[in-house]
N, C-alpha and C positions, 0 to 999 in steps of 0.2 A: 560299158555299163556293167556288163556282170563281172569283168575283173574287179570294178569297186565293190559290187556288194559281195563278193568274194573274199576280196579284203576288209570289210567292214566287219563279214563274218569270223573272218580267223584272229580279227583283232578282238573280237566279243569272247570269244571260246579262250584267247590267251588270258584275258582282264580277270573271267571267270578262276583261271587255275591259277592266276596270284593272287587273287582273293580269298582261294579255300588254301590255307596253311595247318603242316602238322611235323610233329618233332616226333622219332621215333624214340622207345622205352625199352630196356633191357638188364636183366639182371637177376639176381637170386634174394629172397628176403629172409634171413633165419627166426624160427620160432621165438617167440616175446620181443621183437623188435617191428619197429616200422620203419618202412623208408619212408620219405616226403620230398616231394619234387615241388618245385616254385615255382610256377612260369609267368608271363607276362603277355599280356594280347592285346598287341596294336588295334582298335577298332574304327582309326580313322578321323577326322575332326568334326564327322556329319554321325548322330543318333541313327545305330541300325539295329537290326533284329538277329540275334546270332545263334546258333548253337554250339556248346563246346563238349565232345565229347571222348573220353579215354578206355579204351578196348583192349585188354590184355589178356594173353593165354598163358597157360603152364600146363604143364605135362607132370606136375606133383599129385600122389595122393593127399598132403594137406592141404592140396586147394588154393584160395586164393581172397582175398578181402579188398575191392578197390573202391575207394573216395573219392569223390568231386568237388572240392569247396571254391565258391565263388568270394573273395576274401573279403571284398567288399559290402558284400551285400552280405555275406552273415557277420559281419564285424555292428555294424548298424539295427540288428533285428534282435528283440526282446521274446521274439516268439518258440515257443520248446523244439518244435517242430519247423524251422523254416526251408523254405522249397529252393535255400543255396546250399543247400549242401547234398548231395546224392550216391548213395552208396551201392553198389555190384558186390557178388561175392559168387563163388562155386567150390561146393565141398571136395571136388576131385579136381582130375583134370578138365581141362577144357577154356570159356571165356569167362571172365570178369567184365563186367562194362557199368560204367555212369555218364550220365547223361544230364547237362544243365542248358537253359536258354534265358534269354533276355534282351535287352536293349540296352544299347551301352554307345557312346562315343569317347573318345581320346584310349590312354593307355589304362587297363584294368589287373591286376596280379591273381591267379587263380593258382592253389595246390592241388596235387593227386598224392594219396595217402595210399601206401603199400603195407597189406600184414596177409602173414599165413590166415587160414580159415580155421581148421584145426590140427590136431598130431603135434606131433614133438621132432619134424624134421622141415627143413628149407623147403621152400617152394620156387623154383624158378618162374621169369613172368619175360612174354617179348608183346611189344605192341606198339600203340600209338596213340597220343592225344593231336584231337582234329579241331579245328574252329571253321564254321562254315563262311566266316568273312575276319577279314581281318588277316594278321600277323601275327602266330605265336614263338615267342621267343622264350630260350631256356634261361631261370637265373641261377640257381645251386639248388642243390640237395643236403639233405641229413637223414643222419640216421638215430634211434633214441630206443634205448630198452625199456620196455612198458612197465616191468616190475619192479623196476628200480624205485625207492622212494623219496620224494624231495622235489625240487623246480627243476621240469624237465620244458626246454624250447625244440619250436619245428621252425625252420626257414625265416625266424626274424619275427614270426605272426602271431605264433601261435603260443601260451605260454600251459604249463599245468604244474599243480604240484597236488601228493600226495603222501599223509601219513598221519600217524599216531598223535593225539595230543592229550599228553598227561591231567591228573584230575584238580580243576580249578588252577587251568593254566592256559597262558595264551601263547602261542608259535606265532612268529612274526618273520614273514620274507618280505622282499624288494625286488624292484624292475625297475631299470631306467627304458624310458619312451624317448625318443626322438623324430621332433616333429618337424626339424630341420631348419633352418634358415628366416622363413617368413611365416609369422602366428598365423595360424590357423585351426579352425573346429573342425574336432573328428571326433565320429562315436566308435567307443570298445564296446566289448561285448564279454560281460560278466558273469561265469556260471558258479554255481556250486553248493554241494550236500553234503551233509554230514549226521553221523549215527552219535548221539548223546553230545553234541555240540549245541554249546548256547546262542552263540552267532560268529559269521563268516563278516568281515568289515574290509570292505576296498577304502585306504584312504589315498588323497591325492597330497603329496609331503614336498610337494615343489618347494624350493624356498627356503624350506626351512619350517613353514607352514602346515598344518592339519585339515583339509578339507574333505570333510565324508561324503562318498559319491556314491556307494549304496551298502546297507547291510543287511542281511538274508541272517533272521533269527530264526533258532531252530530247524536248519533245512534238513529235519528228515525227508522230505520227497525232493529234495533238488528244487534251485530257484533260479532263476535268470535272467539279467535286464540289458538294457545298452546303455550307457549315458553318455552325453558330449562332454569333451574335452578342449580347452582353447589354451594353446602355448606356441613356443617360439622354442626352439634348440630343445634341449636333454630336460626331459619331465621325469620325477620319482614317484612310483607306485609302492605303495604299501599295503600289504594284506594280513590281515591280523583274524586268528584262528583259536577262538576263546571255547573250553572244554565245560563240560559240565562244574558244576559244585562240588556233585558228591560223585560222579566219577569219569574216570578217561574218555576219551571218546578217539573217532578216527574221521578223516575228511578228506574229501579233494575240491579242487579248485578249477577253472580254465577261465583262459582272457587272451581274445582275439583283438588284433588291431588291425587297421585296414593298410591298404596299398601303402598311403602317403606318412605311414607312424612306423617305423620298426623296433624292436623291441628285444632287450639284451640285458644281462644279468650287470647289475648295478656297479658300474666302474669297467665293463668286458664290454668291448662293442661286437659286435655280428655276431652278439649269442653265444660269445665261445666263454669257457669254462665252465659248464653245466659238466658235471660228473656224467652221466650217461646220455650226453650228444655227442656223436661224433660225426664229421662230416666226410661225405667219401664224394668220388668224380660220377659224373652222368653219364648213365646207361649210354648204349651206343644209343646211340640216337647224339583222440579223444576218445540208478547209477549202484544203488549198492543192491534195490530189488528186481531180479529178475521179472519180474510178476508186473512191475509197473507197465511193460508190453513195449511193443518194436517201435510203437509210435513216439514212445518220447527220445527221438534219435539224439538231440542234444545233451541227456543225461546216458545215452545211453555211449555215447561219446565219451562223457566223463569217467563214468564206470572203465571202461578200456584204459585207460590210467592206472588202475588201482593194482 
């Protein structure tokens, strides 16, 4: 009898340490760039309660900037502030750490976003992202200069562009979606502001076709929505960025898609050819008023683009 519950016990205690999984993180980030890591977390075929969280240190005086995004769940939410996405930072040396939770069953994609804090030199960073149940698996990395301007992609998900538009005139980019094989509804997640812009316009150009899925006039304070989306195979995104009458203006944009849509410069699949993405291998192992305050983390997201 107490040999089984002996074994009952070391078989509890083993079930427990394959259940908590973590990928460890390493590397150096140089000043105006981000790294982005992509991972994916097994949660199993039964809804459970998880936490995921990413802890890094550096030994830089510029410190250290780290993000949490749950891809899913901020792909889906129109709110300025949502509780998927979670940011750490420390001006020296020392930890970074973000921390997310939820409930979740099947496979879910979640990023951790690397940047210096401040100064004008590299910051090394080692650590690790944990999930308290589940499976986390590495997908790829990149890397993207912040000040560059134009459509800059993270990991497939994440899309921004950023620049000048001439007076009474419209700049027009593209994004092909892929929603894969079997139609299905997914919500994106639409931000964007702009200083003497008349309006930001997301159209859906599938087809060959015009359908407006949202347009944000005038966003001097930044605007943001989610809306669904229902396709089969390679969807076109077009965002058109119309300037004042009587003068120039300037603007940024960002468009999240979730796990099951990935997202790549129109005719390029896996994101490649953005002028300032480049992607590199895995560690060992996102408006214009400061003033608007820390709380509107989603513009203030956008702003780090600019």
């Amino acid at each position: 009898m107490g040999r089984l519950i002996l074994t009952l016990l070391l078989a509890a205690f083993a079930g427990g340490l394959a259940a908590q999984n973590s990928d460890n993180l390493s590397g150096s980030v140089p000043p105006d760039r981000r790294i982005t890591y992509l991972y994916q977390v097994d949660f199993g075929g039964s809804s459970q309660s998880w936490t995921l969280n990413v802890s890094l240190n550096t030994n830089a005086a510029s410190g250290l900037v780290v993000r949490l995004i749950d891809i899913d769940a901020f792909a889906s939410s129109a709110l300025v502030n949502p509780t998927s996405i979670n940011e750490g930072s420390v001006l020296g040396n020392g930890t970074a750490s973000a921390t997310l939770n939820g409930t979740y069953a099947d496979v879910h994609y979640f990023a951790v976003e690397i940047e210096t804090a401040q100064g004008s030199t590299s910051s090394d960073y080692s650590g690790s992202i944990t999930t308290s149940v589940g499976a986390v698996g590495f997908l790829k990395q990149d890397q993207l200069i912040l000040s560059v301007n134009g459509i800059k992609l993270e990991v497939d998900h994440f899309a921004f562009w950023n620049n000048s538009v001439p007076q009474n005139s419209t700049v027009a980019s593209s994004l092909e979606l892929d929603f894969g094989a079997i139609s299905h509804t997914e919500f994106i997640r639409l931000e964007g502001i702009g200083t003497s812009i008349q309006k930001i316009e997301f159209i859906d150009t599938t087809g060959g076709t015009g359908t407006v899925l949202a347009t944000f006039s005038n966003p001097t304070s930044g605007q943001v929505t989610a809306v669904p989306l229902t396709h089969s195979g390679k969807a076109t995104l077009r965002i058109n960025v119309q300037s004042s009458t009587t003068s120039a203006g300037s603007a940024t944009w960002a468009i999240t898609t979730p796990s099951d849509v990935s997202m790549s410069l129109v005719g390029v699949p896996d994101g490649g050819g953005s002028d300032n993405n480049c992607s590199t291998q895995e560690g060992t192992g996102w408006l214009i008023l400061l003033g608007l305050g820390a709380a509107l983390l989603a513009t203030l997201r956008l702003r780090r683009e600019t």
